[in-house]
C-alpha positions as CSV (number, residue, x, y, z in Angstrom):
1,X,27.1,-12.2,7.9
2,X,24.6,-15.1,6.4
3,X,22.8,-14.2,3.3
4,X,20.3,-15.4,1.2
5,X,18.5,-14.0,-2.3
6,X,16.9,-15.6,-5.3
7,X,18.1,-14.8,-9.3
8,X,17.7,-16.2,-12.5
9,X,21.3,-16.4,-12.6
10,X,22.9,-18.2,-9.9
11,X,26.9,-18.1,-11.2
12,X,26.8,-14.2,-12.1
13,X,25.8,-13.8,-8.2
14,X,28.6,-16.0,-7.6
15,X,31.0,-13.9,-9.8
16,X,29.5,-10.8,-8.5
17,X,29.9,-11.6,-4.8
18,X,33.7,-13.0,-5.3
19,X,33.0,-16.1,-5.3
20,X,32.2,-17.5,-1.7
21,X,33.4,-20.8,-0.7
22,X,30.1,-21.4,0.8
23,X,27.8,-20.1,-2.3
24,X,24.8,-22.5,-2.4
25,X,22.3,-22.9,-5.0
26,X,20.1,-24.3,-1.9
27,X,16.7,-24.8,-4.1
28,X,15.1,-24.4,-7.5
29,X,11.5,-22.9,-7.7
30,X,8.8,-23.7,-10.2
31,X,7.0,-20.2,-9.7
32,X,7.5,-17.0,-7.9
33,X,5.2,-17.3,-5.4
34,X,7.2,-20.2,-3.7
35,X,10.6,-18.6,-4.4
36,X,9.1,-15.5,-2.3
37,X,7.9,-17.7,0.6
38,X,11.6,-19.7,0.8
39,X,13.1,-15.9,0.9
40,X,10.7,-14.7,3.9
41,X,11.6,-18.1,5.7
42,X,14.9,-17.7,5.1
43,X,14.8,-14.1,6.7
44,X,13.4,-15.2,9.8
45,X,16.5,-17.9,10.4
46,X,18.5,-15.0,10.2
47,X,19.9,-14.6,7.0
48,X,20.1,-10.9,5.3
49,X,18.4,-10.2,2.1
50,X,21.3,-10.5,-0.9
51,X,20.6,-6.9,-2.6
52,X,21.6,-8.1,-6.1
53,X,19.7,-11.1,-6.5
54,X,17.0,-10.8,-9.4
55,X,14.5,-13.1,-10.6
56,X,13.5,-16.2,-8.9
57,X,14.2,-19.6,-10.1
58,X,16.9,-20.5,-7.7
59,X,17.3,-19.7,-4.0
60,X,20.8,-19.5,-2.6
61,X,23.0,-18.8,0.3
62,X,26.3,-17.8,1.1
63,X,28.5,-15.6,3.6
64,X,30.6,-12.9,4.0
65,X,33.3,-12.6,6.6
């Protein structure tokens, strides 16, 4: 399963999630407005919404197997 969220705090996801191989920060955002838009777009190239992401100044993926 493909996921994708945006946080504040990109390495406590990491931590969180066990560390994924595949954890990307994929982009940084300069307000929320944007970081929403890259999260709906991401949705619709079939990723899942990442439950524990909070905040919104970095977008990231990653998987779970």
């Amino acid at each position: 399963m493909k996921y994708a969220g945006i946080t504040d705090g990109p390495e406590k996801i990491k931590r969180q999630r066990n560390n994924p191989s595949d954890f990307k920060i994929m982009q940084q955002f300069t307000s929320e407005a944007a970081a929403r838009q890259w999260k709906v777009r991401m949705m619709g190239q079939g990723y899942e919404e990442d439950a524990v992401s909070q905040g919104w100044k970095y977008g990231y993926t990653f998987s779970l197997r």
